[in-house]
Structures are given as structure tokens and as C-alpha cells.
N, C-alpha and C positions, 0 to 999 in steps of 0.2 A: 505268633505274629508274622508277617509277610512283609520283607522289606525291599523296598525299591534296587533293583540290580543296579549296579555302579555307573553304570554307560546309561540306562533311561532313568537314574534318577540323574546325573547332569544334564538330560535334555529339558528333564521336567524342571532343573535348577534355572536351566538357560530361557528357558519358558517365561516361568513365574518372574525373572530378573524383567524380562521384555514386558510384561504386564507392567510391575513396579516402573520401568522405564519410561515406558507411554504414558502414567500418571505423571512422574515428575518433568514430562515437557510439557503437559498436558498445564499443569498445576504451575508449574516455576516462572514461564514468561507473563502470566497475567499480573501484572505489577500494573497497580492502577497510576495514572497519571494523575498530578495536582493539576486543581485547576480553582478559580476563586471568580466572583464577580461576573460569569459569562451571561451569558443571555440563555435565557432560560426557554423564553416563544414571544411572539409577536402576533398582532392586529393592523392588518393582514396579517396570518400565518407569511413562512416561506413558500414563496412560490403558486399564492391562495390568485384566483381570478376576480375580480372584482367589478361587479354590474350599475353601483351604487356610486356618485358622489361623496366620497371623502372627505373629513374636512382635518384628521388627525391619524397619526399614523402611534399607536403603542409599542414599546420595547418595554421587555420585561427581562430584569435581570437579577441576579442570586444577591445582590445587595443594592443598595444607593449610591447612584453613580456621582462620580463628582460634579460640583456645582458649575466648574470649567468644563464639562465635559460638551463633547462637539461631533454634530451632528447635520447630515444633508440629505436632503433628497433630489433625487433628478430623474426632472422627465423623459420622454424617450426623443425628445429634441435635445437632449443634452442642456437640459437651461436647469439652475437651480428651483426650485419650490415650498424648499421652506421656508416659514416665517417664523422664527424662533423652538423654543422647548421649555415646559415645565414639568415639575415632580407630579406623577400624580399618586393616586392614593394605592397602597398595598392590597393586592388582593391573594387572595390561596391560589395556587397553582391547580392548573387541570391532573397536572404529572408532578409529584415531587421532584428536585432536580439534587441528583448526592453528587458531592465535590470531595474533593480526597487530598487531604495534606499531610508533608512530609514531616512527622515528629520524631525526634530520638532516631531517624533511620529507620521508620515503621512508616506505612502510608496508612491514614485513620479516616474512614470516613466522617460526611459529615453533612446529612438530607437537609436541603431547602423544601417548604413548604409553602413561602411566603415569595411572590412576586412584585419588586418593585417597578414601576413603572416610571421610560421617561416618554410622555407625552408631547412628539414634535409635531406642530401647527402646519397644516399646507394650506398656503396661500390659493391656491388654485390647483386643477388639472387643466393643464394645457391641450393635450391629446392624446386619444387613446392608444395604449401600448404599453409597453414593460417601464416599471419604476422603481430606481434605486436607492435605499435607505442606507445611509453609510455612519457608524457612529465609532468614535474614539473617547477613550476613558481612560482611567489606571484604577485597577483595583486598591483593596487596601492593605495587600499584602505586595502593593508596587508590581503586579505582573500587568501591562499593557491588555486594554481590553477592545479590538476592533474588528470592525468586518463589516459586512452589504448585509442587507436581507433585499432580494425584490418581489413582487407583486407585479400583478397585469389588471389595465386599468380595463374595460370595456364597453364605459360609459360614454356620455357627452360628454365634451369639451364644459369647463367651468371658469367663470373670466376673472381675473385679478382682479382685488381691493384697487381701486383707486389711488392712485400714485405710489402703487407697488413696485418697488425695485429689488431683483432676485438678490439676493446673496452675496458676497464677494470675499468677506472677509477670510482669513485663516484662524486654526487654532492659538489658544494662549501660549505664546513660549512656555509659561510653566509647565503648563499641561504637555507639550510636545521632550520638555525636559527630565520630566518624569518616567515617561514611554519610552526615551530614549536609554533609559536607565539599567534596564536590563540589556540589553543588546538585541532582543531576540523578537523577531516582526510581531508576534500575540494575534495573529487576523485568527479569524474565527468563522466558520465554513461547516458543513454537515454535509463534506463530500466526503472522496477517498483522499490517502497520503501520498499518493504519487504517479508519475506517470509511466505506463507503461511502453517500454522502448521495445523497441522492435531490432533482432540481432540486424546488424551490416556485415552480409557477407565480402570480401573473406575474414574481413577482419571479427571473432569473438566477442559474444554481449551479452547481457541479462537484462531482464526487467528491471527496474528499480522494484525495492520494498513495497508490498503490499502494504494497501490499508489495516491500520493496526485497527484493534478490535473496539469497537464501544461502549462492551461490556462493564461492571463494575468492577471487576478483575478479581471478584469469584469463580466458582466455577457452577454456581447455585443449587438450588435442591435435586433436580431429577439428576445433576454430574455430580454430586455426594452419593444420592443414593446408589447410582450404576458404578461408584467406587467403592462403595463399599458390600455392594454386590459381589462383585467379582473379588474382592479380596475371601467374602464369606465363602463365597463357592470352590476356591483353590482351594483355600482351608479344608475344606468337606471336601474335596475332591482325595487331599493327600492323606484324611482320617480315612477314607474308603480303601484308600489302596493302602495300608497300614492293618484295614482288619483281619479279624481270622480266619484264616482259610476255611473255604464253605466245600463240602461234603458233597460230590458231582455224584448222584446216583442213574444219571441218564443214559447211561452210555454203555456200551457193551463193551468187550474184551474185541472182538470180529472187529467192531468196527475203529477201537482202537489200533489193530495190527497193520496199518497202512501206513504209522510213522517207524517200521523198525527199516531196517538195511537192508538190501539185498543178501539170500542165503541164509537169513535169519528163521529159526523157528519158533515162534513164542508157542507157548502152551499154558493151559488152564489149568487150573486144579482147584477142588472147592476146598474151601475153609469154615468151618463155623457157618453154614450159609450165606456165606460168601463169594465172589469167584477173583479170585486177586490173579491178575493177569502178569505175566513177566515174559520179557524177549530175551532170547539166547542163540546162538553164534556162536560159531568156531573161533570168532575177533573175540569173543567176548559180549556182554550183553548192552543190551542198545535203549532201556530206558531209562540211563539218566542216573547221576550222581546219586540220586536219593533210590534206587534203586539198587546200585551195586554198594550200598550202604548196609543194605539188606531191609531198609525202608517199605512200605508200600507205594507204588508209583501213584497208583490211581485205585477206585471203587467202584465198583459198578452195584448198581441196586440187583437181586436176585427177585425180582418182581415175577418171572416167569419158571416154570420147574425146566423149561430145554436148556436156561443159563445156568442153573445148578449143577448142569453134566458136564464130566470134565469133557471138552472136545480141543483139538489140533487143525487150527485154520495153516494151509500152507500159502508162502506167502511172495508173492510173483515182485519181480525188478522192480524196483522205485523206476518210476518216468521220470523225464526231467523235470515236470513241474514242480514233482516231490526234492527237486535239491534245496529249497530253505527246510523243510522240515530236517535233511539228513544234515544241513550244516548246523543244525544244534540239539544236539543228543539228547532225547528222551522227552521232543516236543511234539507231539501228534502232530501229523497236515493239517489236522482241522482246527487246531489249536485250541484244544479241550484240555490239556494238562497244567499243570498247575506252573506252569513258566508261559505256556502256549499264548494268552492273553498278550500277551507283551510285544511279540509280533504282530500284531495288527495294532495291541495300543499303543505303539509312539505314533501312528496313524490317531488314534481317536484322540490320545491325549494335546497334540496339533492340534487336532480341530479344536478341541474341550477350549484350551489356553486359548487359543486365538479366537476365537468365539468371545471368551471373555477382554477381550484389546479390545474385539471392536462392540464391544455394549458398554463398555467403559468409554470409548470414543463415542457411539452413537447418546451415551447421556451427555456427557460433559457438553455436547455438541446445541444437549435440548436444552440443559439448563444455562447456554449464554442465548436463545433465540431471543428475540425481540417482541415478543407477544403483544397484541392487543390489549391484553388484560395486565401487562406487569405497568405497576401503577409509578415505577419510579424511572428518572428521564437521569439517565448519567453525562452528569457535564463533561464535553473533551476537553483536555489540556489547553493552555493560550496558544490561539492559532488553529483550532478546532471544537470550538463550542455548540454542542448542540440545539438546534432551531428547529421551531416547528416546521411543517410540512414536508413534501415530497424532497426527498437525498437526490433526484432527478433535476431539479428544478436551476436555473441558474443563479450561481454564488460568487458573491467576489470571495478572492481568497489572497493568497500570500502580501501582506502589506509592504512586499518590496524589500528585496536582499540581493537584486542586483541581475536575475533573473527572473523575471515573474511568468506566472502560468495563466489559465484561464479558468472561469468559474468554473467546477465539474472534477477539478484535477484536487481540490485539496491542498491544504497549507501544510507545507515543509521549509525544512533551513537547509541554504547551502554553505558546506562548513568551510569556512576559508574567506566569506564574505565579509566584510568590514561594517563596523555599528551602523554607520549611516545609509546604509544598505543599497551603494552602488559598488559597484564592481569594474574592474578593466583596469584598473589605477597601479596593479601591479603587475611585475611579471612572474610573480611565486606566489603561489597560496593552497593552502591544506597538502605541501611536501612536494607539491608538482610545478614543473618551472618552464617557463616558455624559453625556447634557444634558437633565435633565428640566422640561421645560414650567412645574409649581407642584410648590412642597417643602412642602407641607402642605397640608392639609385639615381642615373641620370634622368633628366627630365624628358618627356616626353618619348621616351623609349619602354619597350616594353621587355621585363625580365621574369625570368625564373623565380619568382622568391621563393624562400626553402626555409623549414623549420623543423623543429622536434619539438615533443612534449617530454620531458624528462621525465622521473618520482626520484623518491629520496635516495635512491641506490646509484644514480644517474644512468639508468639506462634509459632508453628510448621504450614510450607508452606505446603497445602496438592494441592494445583495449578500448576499443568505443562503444559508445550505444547510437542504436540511431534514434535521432529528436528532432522531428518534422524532416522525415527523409533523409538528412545525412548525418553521417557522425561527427562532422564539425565544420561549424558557420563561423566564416573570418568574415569580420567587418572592417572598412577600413575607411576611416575619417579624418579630415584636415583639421588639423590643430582649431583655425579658425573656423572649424562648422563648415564651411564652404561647402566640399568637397564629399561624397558618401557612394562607397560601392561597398554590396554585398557578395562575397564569393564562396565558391568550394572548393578548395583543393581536395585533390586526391593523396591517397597513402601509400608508400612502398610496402614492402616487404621489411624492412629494417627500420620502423618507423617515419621516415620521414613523409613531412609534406611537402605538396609544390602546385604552384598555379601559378600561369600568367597574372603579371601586375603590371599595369601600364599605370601613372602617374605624370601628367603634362605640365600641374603647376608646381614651381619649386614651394619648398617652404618644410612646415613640420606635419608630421602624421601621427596616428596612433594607430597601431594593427591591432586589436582583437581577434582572440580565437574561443567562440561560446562552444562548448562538449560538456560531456558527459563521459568520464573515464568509467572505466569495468575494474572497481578494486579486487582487494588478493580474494574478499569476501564472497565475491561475486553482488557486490553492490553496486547499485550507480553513483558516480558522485559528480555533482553540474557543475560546472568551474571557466571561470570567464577571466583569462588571462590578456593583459596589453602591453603593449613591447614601444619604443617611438621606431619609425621612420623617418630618414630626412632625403629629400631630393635640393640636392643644391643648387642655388643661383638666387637670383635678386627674388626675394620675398614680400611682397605687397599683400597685406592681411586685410581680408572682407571683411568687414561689419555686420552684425548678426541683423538679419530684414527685422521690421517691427511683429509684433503680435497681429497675426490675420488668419480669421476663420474660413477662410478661401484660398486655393492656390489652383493653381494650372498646372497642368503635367500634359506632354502631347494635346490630344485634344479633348483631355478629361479634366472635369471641374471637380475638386476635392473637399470637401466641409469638414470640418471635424469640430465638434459642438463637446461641449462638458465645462467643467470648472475644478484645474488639478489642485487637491488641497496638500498642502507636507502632511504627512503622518497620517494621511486619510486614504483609504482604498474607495476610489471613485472612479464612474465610468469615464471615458470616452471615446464618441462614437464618429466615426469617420463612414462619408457618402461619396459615393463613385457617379457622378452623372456625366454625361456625354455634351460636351459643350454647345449648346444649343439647339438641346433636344429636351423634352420633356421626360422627368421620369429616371428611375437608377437606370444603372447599365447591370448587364447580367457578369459577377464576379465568377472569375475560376479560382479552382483553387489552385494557392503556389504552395510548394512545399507543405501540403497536407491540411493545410488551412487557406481563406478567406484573404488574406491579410498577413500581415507582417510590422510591427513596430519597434524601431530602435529610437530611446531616447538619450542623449548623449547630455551630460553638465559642461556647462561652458565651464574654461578654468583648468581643474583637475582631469576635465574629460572622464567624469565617472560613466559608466556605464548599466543602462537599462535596458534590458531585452524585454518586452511587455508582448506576450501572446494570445491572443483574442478566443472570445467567446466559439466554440466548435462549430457554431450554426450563425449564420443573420440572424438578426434582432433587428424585426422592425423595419427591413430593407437595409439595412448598416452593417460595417462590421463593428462592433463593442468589444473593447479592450477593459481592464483592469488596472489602474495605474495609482501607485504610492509616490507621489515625490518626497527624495527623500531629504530636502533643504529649501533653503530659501535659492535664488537665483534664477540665471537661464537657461532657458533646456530648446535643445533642437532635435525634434522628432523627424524620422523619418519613415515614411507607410508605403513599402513594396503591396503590389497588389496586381494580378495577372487579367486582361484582357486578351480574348482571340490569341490565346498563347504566348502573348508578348507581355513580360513584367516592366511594371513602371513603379517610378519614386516619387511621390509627392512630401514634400519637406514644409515645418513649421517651427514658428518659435515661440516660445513656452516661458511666459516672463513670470517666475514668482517670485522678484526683488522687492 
């Protein structure tokens, strides 16, 4: 038997580990996510064009939704359109939908077959364009069930029932009590998980986490079979080099004498009709342990009667090509001797092993594709449920944790946020602490204000990502609403920030700072920290303006249309026209977008960053917005004209 030399059987150890390795990252992160109750497909699909008059819009979900459960649709005017919802009848699924729950510490599958349906009524189509279907539920394992589906209408206009009045009301407290129950938004979306930042030099960044996978968190038939390929093939690979040495009859004595030494004379002598070749030297002889063993080195077949004669090749200086052969004693150049192999095979055996990583990688990779033909639809987790149509299409997503994204981005959590899913209410959250420089200022002067983001060790965070072009948007707002500018400061070298703040009315503030740190992981983590301000002297508090779906800004008219429900992801779409002209105005983009929306809670001063749809919709910008209470809210919409940014403000009564 032939056994692996000690140095290329640890390459071939370190090898086969790397195979095994690739499997178990391969295999170990696919831990399926639970998920219960989502939405299985819809009628309209997601994202489906529609030519046809309407008169009912199907959601179809992995059980029966509750009887509170609440549901909108909205036209591309931003007006409500439905007129109630009924159960309708269960039908089979086109796609099975498998859902996966957590038992004993094991995640078990568990295939829907059967789609329930809830059937919301439209009163009408108002006009053609994009329509938003927005539904809130709780499952019945208590996981929140919400999200948008839209559609594009492309039909005529169709006129309300006769003394039809849209919509108004809000979900049942119960219903919103429930949802609230776990902590965690549950919107439901068939985009990606996050967004990708782009580094801020000079400051160090990463992308946030890719989109987790949608697979069922196998690795399926063709990544079994390419696993177990490639473990069969190592196997066979190390039975081969284990067999018994095979009997080289090819080769001459002549053309073996090109691995001895310099001054070396080998000579032939026949044996038994045989010609068993041997090198000798004045040093001593040069074929090899098994040689001066008194072994045979090698054989050559006596095929011809000229090899049968004894003959004396003399044997000219190794060139230096020849120094691997001379640095290991009694391996021909050409590597025909019985070690010789070994020299080029940690070369082939590289290839061999790594050949098998990546057929183990190229199956694992066929058996999560998405095929046409796999007949089962895997529900994502709450907060990513899969829907029918195009993953392109626009989606509402995150139902509000205090920073919200735009359809396209995908539902995530940011950890540090609070149940009711605003933000800014604190100046510490998820280990990181806001420390501003001075907590006041004189009025109507302008200062330096200065801050740090600390982490838990108190050093100064010098790690951002950049999010819509900078790595961190301070906002800052007066207590009573009044008051709203958005800035950037810049970063030292030593962490700190610092921007001009000018401040002319006395009274109270709240500074915010919306980022995205670069943890130790190289994660992103979004975190919307608020600090007060005070400017002192005699403080006279404004009154929040009433509810008005119009405002002025310069000499731009402003509309913003929808209807914000709590615990519902719903649009709203805000129109830029030019004060007595017909027709939008043409929007630039500011800071990488359309648009800009901060909505701020009277009160607490929770805070809402709401980021808008990537593209107009319909000549508008559309936003995505979860309120997350009853109360009032004051929005505010940055939006850039001819280079110059403007603010248009509103107030958002849901008492």
C-alpha cells in the first residue's frame, strides 16, 4: 500500500477540512424563519397592470383573518376607496405556501395548500394610476400581520355609489392591541432587507446586511446531491492514492538518468530479463531511500532486445531547471518514479479539492433557485411575506419603528427603537448615547453647536454609513412644532460634530441626530437619537395650524392627499405645483431622493423619518407612513426646486 507523505497528506487534510467547511456555512446559516398567517397572493397579483374595471380587490392569506381585521385601499389621489370587506370562500392555492414554526428549538415545517380569502369591496375607481391595498391583522399565534400590495389601474374613471363617503375611521383598539403585543412592526413586503449605504469617505462604512435568502432553509435536491458528490469523490479520490502501487513498464533506464546528480554514473545491468537501472557517485547513490535499501527503484518493461544490453549513458550537469528534481532524492524530472507524482500532485490535488467546493457550491447554489416549476411559495417571516408578482414592483414596507424606508427597500427592525415605534424620545438607545457639547444658546445668535455619539466603552463613534448622501441628518425642532430646520454637520477626526445653529425664538428644542453606525461586525445599525435644547428668554408657544391639505411654501402650492391610519402602512402623496401655473413643477432630487418627510408627535416629540418611493408615482412624491398612536403629528416635506430646498409643513390630526 502507498501512503500519503506527511506534508501532502496535511495539505490533503487541510483540503478535505475546506470542503467540509464550505458545507457547514453552506448548510448552518439556513435556519428557516417562522412565519404564520401572511399573505400568500392577491387579485390583482402584486404589481399586476389592470385594463378592466374593478369592483373587489382578493387577499389571500395562510389562515382566516380576524373578524376586526382592517383594511384600505387608496387611489392615486390619495382618497380612500373602499367600501368595506367580507370572508370569501377558500380556494387551493396556485403555489403552496410552507410556513415554519419554532418547536422544542427545532424549526418544523408546515405547507398551506388552501387560501383564505378576504374580499375588500371598491366603491369606485377614481383615476387611473397606482392603487394601494393596505391590510392589518394578528395571526393566531399573536405575530402582527401587515403590509401594501399595489396595482395600476389603466382603465376609465368609474363614479361612486350615490351618497358615498370614503372612509375615515381607524382600526379597533383591540385589534391595534394585539399587534402591539409583540413589539415588532410584522409589515410584509417581497423586497430586499435592507438598504444599501454607500462608504463616507473619510470616515469607514459598510453596507448594511443583504437580503436574507427566501429559500425554505434547505438546501434541496440538486445541494444534497453536489454534497454528497463531492464527499463520494474525496472518498475515492483518497482510496486511489491508498492503492497499490502499479508496475511502470514504460520508461527506459536512458531516459530515467536525467534525475541523478551531477558526476553521477548510473549503469545497467540485465536481470532475469529485466533491466533494473541504479545511479552511483562518488557521494554515494542518488535513487532514493528505497534504493540504497537495496530495493528496486523502478522497472522498465524489456519490450525491445537494444534494452536488454547492458549499456552506460554518461550523464551531463543538471541545468537549473533540474534543481526540484535534485532537491528530492531519487524523483526523476519527469516525475515517473514512484514519489515523483507528488510533485505535481499537490498541484492537481488543489485543483481535484477545489473543483469539488465549487460543485458543492455551484449545487447548493441550484438547489435554493427559484424555478418556474418549484411548485411551493415559502412564506417570509412577519415583516416579509411573500406576494405574488414582480419583487420590482412598489411595496409598502416597515410599519414604523421610528425610521421608515421606501417601498423596494424591505422590512427591517431598528434595535433600540421603542414599541410604539417612534424614535428621538431618547438620548441613549441600543448602547450608543448622544453628548452634546452646550444645551443652550442665546437667542438669535448663531453658534457652534458640538456633539459626540459615544458606544458603550464611551468612546467617540468615528463609524458611519452614508443614508441619502450623508452620514448624519440632524434635525431640529421647537418644542411647539413651530420651528423645523434640517442640517449636516460635519466630523472631525476625533469624532466630533459641529454645524452652525442659529435659533432666533427663545423657548425649548429637540435636536435629533438620524445615522447609521458601522458596528464592531461591520453591520449597519440606524439609530435616531434626541437631546433638548433651550434658548432663553420669554417663551410664547404657537398653536399647532389646523388640518389643511394645502400649504404655500415660497411660491410653491403643496397638497398632500391620503388618510394616516395607526398601525396601518399607508400612502401619502404630496404635489409640488407652482403657484398659479398649471401642472407639477419639475422636482430635483435632494439628498438622493424626490422628497424628504419628517413627522414629528406633538407631546413626547416622537420621531418619524418617512422616506419616499425611489421614482414619482403618478407626478407625486409617495411616501409610506405607519402612525404609530392616536394624536398630532407635524410633517414636514423638504423638496428641491432650481437648486434651492424648500419646506412645506402640515398637521396630522389622529385624536
Amino acid at each position: 500500500m502507498r501512503h500519503l507523505p506527511r506534508a501532502r497528506g496535511r495539505v490533503a487534510a487541510g483540503l478535505l477540512a475546506l470542503v467540509l467547511a464550505a458545507g457547514g456555512v453552506l448548510l448552518g446559516p439556513a435556519t428557516p424563519a417562522s412565519a404564520h398567517g401572511t399573505l400568500a397572493t392577491s387579485t390583482p397579483a402584486e404589481g399586476a397592470t389592470v385594463d378592466e374595471a374593478l369592483t373587489a380587490v382578493q387577499l389571500y392569506f395562510t389562515e382566516r383573518v380576524r373578524e376586526d381585521a382592517y383594511f384600505t385601499v387608496t387611489a392615486p389621489g390619495g382618497g380612500r376607496v373602499d367600501n368595506g370587506w367580507t370572508h370569501g370562500e377558500p380556494r387551493e392555492l396556485d403555489r403552496p405556501v410552507r410556513e415554519y414554526f419554532l418547536v422544542d428549538g427545532v424549526f418544523e415545517p408546515r405547507e398551506y395548500t388552501t387560501g383564505f380569502p378576504a374580499v375588500v369591496t371598491l366603491a369606485h375607481l377614481p383615476a387611473a394610476g397606482q392603487y394601494s391595498v393596505s391590510y392589518l391583522s394578528v395571526a393566531s399565534d399573536g405575530d402582527p400581520v401587515r403590509g401594501t400590495v399595489t396595482f395600476r389601474y389603466t382603465g376609465k374613471p368609474t363614479a361612486a355609489p350615490p351618497n358615498w363617503q370614503p372612509p375615515t375611521g381607524q382600526p379597533d383598539p383591540s385589534l391595534l392591541a394585539a399587534a402591539e403585543q409583540h413589539g415588532d412592526t410584522g409589515s410584509q413586503a417581497g423586497s430586499g432587507d435592507a438598504t444599501p449605504v454607500a462608504p463616507a469617505a473619510p470616515v469607514p462604512s459598510v453596507a448594511a446586511a443583504p437580503p436574507a435568502s427566501d429559500d425554505s432553509g434547505g438546501i434541496g435536491a440538486l445541494g444534497w446531491a453536489a454534497l454528497v458528490a463531492a464527499v463520494v469523490a474525496v472518498a475515492g479520490f483518497f482510496a486511489w492514492q491508498h492503492r497499490p502501487a502499479r508496475v511502470d513498464r514504460s520508461r527506459t533506464a536512458a531516459r530515467r538518468s536525467g534525475a541523478t546528480r551531477p558526476r553521477a554514473k548510473p549503469t545497467t545491468r540485465s536481470k532475469g530479463g529485466r533491466t533494473t537501472a541504479a545511479a552511483t557517485g562518488r557521494r554515494g547513490t542518488t535513487a532514493g531511500p528505497a534504493a540504497r535499501r537495496g530495493r528496486k527503484a523502478a522497472t522498465v518493461s524489456a519490450a525491445a532486445p537494444a534494452q536488454r544490453a547492458v549499456t552506460t549513458t554518461p550523464v551531463a550537469p543538471a541545468e537549473p531547471a533540474d534543481a526540484a528534481a535534485l532537491a528530492a532524492p531519487g524523483t526523476p524530472a519527469d516525475g515517473s518514479g514512484p514519489t515523483g507524482w507528488w510533485h505535481r500532485g499537490d498541484t492537481r490535488l488543489a485543483l481535484l479539492v477545489g473543483g469539488l467546493v465549487l460543485t458543492l457550491l455551484a449545487g447548493f447554489a441550484l438547489g435554493r433557485i427559484d424555478t418556474s416549476d418549484e411548485p411551493t411559495t415559502v412564506a417570509q417571516p412577519p415583516g416579509a411575506a411573500a406576494v405574488g408578482g414582480s419583487r420590482d414592483a412598489a411595496q409598502a414596507v416597515t410599519a414604523g419603528d421610528g425610521h421608515q424606508h421606501p417601498a423596494g427597500i424591505g422590512p427591517h427592525t431598528h434595535p433600540g427603537d421603542g414599541q410604539d415605534q417612534a424614535t428621538g424620545t431618547t438620548v441613549s438607545a441600543a448602547g450608543y448615547t448622544l453628548k452634546p457639547v452646550l444645551r443652550s444658546q442665546p437667542a438669535g445668535a448663531t453658534t457652534d453647536y458640538r456633539f459626540r455619539v459615544v458606544g458603550v466603552d464611551g468612546q467617540p463613534v468615528t463609524r458611519f454609513a452614508v443614508v441619502h448622501d450623508k452620514p448624519l441628518h440632524m434635525i431640529v425642532v421647537s418644542r411647539d412644532l413651530g420651528g423645523y430646520q434640517h442640517l449636516h454637520p460635519t466630523m472631525a477626526a476625533d469624532g466630533t460634530w459641529s454645524v452652525p445653529l442659529e435659533l432666533t425664538r427663545p423657548g425649548g428644542y429637540r435636536i435629533y441626530a438620524d445615522f447609521t453606525v458601522t458596528t464592531a461586525d461591520g453591520k449597519g445599525l440606524p439609530l435616531v437619537l434626541g437631546v433638548d435644547h433651550e434658548v432663553p428668554g420669554g417663551y410664547d408657544p404657537a398653536g399647532l395650524p389646523p388640518p389643511q391639505p394645502r400649504t404655500t411654501t415660497g411660491p410653491y402650492v403643496v397638497s398632500m392627499a391620503g388618510t394616516p391610519t395607526i398601525g396601518m402602512t399607508v400612502p401619502l402623496t404630496l404635489r409640488v405645483d407652482r403657484d398659479g401655473a398649471a401642472g407639477p413643477v419639475q422636482l430635483e432630487r435632494y439628498l438622493g431622493a424626490y422628497g424628504h418627510l419628517v413627522v414629528v408627535r406633538e407631546g413626547d416629540l416622537g420621531f418619524l423619518h418617512v422616506h419616499p418611493e425611489p421614482e414619482l408615482v403618478d407626478g407625486t412624491v409617495k411616501f409610506w407612513l405607519t402612525a404609530p398612536s392616536t394624536g398630532r403629528y407635524r410633517a414636514f416635506f423638504d423638496f428641491q426646486v432650481d437648486g434651492k430646498v424648500h419646506t412645506a409643513a402640515f398637521t396630522i390630526n389622529l385624536a
